[in-house]
RODO-2510 file (C-alpha; in nm, 4 decimals, decimal comma):
residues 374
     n   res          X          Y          Z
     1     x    16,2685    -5,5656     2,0393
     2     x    16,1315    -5,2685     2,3164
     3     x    15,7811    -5,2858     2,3970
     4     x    15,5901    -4,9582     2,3180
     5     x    15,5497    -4,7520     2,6153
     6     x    15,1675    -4,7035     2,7162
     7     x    15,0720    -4,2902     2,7781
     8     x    14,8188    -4,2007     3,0089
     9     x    14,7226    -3,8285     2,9253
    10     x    14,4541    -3,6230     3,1494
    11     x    14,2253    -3,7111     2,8488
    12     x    14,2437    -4,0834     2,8975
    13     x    14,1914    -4,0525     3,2634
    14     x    13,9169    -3,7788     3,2229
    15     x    13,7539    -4,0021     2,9630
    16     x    13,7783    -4,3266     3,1657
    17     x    13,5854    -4,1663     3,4717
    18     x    13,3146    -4,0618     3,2853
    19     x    13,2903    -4,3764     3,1451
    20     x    13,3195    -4,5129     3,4844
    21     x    13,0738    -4,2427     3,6087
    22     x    12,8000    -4,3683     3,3352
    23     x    12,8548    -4,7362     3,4291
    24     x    12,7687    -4,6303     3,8074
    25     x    12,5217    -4,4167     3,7039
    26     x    12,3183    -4,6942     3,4641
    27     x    12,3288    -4,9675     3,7852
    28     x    12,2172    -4,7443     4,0494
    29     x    11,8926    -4,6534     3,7972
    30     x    11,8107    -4,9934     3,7367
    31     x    11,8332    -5,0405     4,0994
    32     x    11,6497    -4,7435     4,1680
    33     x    11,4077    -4,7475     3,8454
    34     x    11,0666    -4,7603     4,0882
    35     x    11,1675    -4,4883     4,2799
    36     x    11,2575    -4,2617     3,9759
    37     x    10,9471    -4,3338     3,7911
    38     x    10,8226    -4,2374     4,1145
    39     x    10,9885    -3,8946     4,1435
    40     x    10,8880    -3,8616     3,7816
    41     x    10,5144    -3,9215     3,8386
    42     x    10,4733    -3,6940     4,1165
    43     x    10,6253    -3,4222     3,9272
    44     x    10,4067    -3,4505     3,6570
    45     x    10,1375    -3,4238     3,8772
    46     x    10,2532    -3,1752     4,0562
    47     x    10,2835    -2,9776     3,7363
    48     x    10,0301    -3,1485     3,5497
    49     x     9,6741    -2,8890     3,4400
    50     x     9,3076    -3,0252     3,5486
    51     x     9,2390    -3,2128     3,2490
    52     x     9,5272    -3,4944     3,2811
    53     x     9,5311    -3,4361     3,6663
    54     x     9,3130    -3,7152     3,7235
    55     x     9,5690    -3,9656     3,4675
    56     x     9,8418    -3,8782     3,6871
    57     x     9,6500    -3,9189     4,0094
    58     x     9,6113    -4,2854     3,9129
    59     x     9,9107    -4,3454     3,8567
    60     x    10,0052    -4,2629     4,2023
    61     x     9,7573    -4,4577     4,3426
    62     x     9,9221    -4,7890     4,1352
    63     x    10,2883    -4,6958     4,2402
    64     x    10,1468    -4,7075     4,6670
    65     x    10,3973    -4,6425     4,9527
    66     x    10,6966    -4,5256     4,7441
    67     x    10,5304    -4,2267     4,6097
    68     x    10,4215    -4,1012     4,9906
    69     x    10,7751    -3,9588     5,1166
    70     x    10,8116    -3,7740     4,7764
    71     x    10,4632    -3,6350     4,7763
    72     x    10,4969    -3,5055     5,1225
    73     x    10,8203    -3,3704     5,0207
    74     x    10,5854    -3,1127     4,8591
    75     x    10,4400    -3,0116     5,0830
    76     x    10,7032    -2,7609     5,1811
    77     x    10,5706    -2,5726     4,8971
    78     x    10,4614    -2,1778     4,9481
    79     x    10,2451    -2,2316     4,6942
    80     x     9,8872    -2,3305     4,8074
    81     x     9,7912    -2,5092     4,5148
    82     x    10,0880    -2,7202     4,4863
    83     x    10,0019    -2,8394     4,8676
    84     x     9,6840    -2,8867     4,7230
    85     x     9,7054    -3,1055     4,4997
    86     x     9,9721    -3,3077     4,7342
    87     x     9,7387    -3,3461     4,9815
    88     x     9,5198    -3,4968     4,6571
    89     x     9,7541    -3,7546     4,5762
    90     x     9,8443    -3,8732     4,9306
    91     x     9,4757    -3,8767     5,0517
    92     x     9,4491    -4,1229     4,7355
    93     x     9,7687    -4,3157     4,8925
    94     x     9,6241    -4,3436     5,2173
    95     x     9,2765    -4,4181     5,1484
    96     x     9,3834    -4,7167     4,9065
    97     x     9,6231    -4,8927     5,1546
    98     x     9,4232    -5,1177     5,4307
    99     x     9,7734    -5,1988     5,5903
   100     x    10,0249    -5,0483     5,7619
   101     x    10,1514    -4,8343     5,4832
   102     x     9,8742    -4,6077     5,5483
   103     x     9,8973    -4,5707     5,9318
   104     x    10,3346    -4,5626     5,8623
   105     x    10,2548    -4,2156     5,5769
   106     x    10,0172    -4,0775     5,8458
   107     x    10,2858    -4,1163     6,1398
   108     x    10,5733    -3,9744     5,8686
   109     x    10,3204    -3,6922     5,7949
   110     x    10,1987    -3,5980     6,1574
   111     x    10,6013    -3,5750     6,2352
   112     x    10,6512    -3,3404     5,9632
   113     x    10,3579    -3,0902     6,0545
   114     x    10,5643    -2,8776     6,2681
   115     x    10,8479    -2,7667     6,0024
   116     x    10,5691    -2,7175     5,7323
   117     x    10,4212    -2,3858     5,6336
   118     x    10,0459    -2,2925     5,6792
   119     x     9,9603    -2,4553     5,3650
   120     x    10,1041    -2,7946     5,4215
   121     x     9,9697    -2,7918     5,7836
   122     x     9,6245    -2,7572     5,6462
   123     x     9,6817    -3,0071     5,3950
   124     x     9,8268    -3,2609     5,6861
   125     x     9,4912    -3,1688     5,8958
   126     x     9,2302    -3,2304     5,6067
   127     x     9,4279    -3,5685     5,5282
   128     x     9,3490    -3,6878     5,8650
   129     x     9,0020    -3,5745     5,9025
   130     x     8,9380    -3,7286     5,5644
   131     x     9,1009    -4,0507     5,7150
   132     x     8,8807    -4,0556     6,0225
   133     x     8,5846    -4,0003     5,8672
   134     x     8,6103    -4,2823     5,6806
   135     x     8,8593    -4,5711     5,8178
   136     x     8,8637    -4,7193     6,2049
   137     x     9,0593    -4,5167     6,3995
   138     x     9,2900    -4,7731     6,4892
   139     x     9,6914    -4,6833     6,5608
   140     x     9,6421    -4,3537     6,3904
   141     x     9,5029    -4,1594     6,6737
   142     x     9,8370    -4,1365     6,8066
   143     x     9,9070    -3,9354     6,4506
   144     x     9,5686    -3,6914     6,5026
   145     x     9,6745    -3,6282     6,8141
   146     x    10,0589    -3,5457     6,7790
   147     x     9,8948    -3,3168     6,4939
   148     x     9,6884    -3,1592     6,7355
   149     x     9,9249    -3,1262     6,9878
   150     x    10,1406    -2,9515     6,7179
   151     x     9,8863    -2,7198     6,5614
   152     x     9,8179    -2,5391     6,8801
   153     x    10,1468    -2,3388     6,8766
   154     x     9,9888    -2,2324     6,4737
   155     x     9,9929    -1,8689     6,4191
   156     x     9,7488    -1,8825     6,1269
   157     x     9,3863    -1,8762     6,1429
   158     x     9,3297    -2,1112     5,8624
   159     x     9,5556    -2,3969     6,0580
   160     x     9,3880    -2,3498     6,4009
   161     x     9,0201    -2,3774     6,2415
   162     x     9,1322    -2,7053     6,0451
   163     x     9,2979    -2,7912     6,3881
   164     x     8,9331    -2,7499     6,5958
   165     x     8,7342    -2,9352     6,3024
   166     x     8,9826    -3,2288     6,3201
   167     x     8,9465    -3,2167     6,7087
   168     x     8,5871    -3,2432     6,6568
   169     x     8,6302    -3,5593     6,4569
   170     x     8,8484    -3,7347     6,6291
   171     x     8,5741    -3,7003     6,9655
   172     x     8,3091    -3,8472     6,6821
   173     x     8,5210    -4,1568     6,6966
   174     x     8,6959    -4,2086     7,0839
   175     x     8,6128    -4,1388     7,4082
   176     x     8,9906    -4,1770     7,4969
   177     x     9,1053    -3,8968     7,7560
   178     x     9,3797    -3,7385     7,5227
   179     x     9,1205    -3,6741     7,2595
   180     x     8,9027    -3,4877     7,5751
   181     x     9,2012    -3,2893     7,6876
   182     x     9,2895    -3,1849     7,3817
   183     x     8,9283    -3,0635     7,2875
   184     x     8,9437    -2,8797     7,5784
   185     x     9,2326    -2,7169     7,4993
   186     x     9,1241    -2,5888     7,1612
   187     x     8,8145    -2,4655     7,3291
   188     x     8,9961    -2,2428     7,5563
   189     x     9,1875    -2,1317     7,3088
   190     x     8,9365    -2,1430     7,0546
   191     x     8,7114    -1,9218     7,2494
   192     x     8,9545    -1,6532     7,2218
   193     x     8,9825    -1,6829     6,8748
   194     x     9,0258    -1,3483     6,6802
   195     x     8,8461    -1,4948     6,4102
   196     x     8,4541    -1,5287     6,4592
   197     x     8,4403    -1,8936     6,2692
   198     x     8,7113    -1,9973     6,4830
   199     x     8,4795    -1,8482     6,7800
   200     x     8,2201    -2,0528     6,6285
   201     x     8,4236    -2,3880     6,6107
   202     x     8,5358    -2,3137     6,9662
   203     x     8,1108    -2,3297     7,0384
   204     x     8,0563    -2,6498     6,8524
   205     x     8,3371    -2,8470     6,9771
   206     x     8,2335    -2,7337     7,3397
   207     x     7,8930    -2,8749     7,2536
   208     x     8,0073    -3,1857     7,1998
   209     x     7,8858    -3,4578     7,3983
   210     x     8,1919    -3,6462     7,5019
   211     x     8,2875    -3,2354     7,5941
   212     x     7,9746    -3,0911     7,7152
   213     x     8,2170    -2,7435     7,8110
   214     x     7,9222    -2,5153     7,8069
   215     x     8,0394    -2,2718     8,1386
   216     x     8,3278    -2,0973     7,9466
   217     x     8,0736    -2,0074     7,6755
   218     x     7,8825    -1,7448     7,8522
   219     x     8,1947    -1,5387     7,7888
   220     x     8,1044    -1,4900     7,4778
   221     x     7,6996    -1,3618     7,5314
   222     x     7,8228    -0,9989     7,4232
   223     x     8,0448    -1,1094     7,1255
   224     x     8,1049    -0,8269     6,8507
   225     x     8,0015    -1,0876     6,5892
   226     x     7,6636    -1,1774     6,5323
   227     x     7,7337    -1,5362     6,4454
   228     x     7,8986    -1,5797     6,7161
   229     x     7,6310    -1,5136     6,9811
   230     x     7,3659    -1,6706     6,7329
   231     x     7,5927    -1,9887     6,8220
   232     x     7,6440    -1,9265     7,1909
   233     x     7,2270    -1,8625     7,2205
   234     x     7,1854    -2,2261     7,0286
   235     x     7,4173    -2,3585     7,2974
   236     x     7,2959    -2,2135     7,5976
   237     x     6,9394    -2,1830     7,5371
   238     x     6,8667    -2,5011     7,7146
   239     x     7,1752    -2,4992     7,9325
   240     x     6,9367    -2,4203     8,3145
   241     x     7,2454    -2,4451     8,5044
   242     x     7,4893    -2,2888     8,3080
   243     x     7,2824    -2,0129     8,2350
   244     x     7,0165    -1,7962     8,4189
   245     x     6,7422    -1,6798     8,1825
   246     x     6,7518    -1,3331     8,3337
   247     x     7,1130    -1,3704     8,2265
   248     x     6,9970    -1,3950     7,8257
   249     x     6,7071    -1,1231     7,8768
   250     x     6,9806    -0,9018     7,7038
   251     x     6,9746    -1,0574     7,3825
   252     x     6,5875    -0,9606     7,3711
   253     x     6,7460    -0,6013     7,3032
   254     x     7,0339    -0,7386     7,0312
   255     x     7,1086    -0,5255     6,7229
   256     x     7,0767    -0,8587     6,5023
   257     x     6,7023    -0,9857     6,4279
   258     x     6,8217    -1,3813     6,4565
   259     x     6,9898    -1,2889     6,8045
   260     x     6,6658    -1,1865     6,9262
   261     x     6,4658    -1,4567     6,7347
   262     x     6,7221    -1,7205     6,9140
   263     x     6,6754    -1,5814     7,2548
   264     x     6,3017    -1,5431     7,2550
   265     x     6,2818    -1,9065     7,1645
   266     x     6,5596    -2,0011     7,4245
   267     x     6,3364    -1,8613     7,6858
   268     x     6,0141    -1,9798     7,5598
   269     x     6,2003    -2,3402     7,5599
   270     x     6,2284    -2,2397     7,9474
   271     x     5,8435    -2,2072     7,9948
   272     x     5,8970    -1,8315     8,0188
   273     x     5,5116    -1,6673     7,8688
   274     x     5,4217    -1,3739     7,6913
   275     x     5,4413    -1,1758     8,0122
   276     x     5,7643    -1,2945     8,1126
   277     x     5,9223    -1,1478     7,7657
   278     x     5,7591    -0,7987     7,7711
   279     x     5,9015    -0,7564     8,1560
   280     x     6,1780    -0,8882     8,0283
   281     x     6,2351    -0,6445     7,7239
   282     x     6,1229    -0,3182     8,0450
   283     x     6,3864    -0,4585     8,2916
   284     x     6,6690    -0,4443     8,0065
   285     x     6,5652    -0,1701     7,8504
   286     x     6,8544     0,0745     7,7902
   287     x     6,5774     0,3713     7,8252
   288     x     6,4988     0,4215     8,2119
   289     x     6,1506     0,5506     8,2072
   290     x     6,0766     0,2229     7,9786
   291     x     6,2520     0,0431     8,2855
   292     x     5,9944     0,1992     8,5258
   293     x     5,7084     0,0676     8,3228
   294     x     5,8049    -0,2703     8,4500
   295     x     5,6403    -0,1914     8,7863
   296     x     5,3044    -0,1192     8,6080
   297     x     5,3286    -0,4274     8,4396
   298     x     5,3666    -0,6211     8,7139
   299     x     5,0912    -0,4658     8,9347
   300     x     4,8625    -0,5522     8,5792
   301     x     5,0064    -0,9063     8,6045
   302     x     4,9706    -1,0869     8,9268
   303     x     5,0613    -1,4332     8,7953
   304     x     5,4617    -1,2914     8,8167
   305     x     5,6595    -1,3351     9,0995
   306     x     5,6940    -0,9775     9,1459
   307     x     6,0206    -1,0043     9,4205
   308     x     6,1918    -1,1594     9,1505
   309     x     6,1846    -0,8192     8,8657
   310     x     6,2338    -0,5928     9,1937
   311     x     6,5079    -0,7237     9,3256
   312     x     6,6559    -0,6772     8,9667
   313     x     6,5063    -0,3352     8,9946
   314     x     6,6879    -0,2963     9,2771
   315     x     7,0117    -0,3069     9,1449
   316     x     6,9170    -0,0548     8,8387
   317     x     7,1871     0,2079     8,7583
   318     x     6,9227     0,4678     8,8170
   319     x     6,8290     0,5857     9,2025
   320     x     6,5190     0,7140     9,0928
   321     x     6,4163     0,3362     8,9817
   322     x     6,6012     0,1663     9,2997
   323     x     6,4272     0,4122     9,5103
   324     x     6,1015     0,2991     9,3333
   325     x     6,1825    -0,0389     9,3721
   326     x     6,1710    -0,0326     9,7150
   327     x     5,8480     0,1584     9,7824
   328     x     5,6983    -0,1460     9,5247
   329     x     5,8656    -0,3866     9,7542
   330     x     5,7307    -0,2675    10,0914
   331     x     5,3546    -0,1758     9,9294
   332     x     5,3332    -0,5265     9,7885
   333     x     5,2870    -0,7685    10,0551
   334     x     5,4474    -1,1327    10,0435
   335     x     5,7632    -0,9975     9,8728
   336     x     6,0391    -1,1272    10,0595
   337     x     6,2761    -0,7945    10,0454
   338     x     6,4233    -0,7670    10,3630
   339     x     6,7782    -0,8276    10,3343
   340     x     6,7744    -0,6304    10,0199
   341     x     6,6634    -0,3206    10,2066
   342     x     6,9398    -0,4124    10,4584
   343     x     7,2020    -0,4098    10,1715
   344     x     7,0324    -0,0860     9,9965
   345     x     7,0582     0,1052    10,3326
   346     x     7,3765    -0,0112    10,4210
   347     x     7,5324     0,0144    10,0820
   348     x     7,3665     0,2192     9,8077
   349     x     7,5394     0,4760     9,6294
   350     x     7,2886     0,7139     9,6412
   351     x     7,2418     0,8707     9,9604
   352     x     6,8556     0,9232     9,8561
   353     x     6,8377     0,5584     9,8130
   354     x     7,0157     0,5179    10,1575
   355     x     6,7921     0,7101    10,3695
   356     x     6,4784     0,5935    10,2163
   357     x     6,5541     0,2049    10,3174
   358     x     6,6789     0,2640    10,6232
   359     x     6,2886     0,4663    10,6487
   360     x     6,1034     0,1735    10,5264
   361     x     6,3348    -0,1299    10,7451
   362     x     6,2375     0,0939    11,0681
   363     x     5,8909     0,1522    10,9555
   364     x     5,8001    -0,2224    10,8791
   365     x     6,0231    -0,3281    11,2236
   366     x     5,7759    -0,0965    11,4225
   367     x     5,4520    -0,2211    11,1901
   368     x     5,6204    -0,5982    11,2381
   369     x     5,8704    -0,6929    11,4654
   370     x     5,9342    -1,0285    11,3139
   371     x     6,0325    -0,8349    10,9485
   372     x     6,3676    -0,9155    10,9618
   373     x     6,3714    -1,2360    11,0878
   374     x     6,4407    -1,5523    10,8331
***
């Protein structure tokens, strides 16, 4: 009796691999059922509207670690409210874990930053100010400050302010030398800012006093924005050495009402009186003949050092006020103007100017042979 041959058609073999294919398929979810719950969760969240947001949120918070790599996944997203909520869910990760789960998402994150788009960058940056506002600093510093490092090759102005407030955190928390140099850098960079809050970040981070960077600031005295030089006159102000107080008479002149405001009480902090201003707002005066009324007001006030205003004076772009500067000089005795007349008759532009020192410096040698003499 012959045995019945067995036939093996495409059919049977197509219909035993997807049978095989299911079998495969059912053990590597059961072996992998956390982590597609987990893919499942964050894209309902991702997805999800603001009234279940919060449900969904929760639920990331009770799956941990495994949901980190998948949210940050998202943040490769061109749309900013995706990132947004991303950075939501993993600030929740982070914030929850005490152990090194937290500090291993923040590392995974701060290596990321560099292939992200704006919006993911700033989400990465407001993770980690988040963090060290509110945990020790511990091994994450190294994170904040391969971030940093990172952000200062960012094109966008959004990234780069993040960038400077996170820089000005991370000094709240260390004095460690990487977190100085890399304030630094973001000041000098920050300083040249096109965007005035940038400016202003720049200004505050320089403040700081772990930075205490206040020299590069006078740069920006004559800044087209107003909020900017509101912020550089709150820094300076009491800055003495940075900053001479003739050097912020200017500002007594500014276009902007809180400018001026600012400066008058910068120089008032300085012990500078009521007569010190109002020579102060002559000598700067963009008018000249208002600049000549300085030399009235200091013959009316004899409590001024007078050599001090006419050796400004001196240097005024008008020859008729230079020229008067020096016959207040050489009436007035006790003003030390010697080596200015030197300079003015050696120097001056004007040949007016010119002739009339080199009259006075040979009319005080003959009247005082000593004149000249230190």
């Amino acid at each position: 009796m012959m045995r019945p041959r067995l036939r093996f058609t495409w059919r049977t073999l197509a219909s035993g691999s997807v049978v095989a294919l299911l079998i495969a398929g059912m053990v590597w979810g059961g072996l992998n059922r956390k982590y597609l719950y987990a893919r499942y969760t964050v894209f309902r969240l991702v997805h999800s509207d603001k009234a279940n947001r919060a449900t969904w949120l929760q639920r990331i918070v009770r799956l941990g670690p495994d949901a980190g790599p998948i949210l940050a996944g998202w943040l490769t997203s061109a749309d900013p409210s995706v990132c947004d909520i991303a950075r939501s869910g993993l600030l929740l990760l982070i914030m929850a874990d005490h152990g090194p789960a937290a500090s291993s998402l923040l590392h995974q994150l701060a290596t990321r930053f560099p292939q992200l788009g704006p919006y993911g960058q700033e989400a990465i940056l407001e993770i980690e100010r988040v963090w060290l506002e509110r945990k020790p600093l511990s091994e994450a510093s190294f994170a904040v400050a391969q971030t940093l490092r990172a952000a200062l090759s960012s094109g966008d102005t959004n990234v780069r302010g993040r960038a400077m407030t996170l820089s000005l955190a991370l000094l709240d928390v260390t004095a460690d030398a990487e977190a100085v140099a890399l304030g630094k850098e973001w000041v000098h960079w920050g300083l040249r800012d096109i965007d005035p809050a940038n400016r202003i970040r720049a200004i505050q981070l320089a403040r700081h006093p772990r930075m205490q960077l206040l020299t590069p600031l006078t740069s920006l005295l004559n800044d087209p924005s107003p909020s900017v030089r509101q912020a550089v006159l709150l820094a300076l102000g009491p800055a003495t050495d940075v900053v001479r107080s003739d050097e912020l008479l200017r500002a007594l002149h500014d276009p902007d009402p809180d400018v001026r405001r600012l400066c008058e009480a910068a120089l008032r902090g300085r012990g500078l009186t009521d007569n010190h201003l109002q020579c102060g707002r002559l000598l700067t005066d963009s008018r000249p003949q208002h600049r000549l009324k300085l030399l009235e007001g200091l013959a009316r006030t004899p409590e001024l050092e007078p050599g001090i205003w006419l050796r400004h004076l001196s240097h005024d772009p008008e020859p008729a006020i230079r020229a008067a500067a020096i016959r207040a000089a050489v009436e007035q005795h006790g003003v030390d103007f010697a080596d200015r007349l030197e300079q003015m008759a050696s120097g001056d532009a004007s040949e007016t100017v010119r002739q009339l020192a080199k009259h006075y410096l040979s009319y005080r040698k003959s009247e005082n042979p000593s004149f000249l003499r230190p």
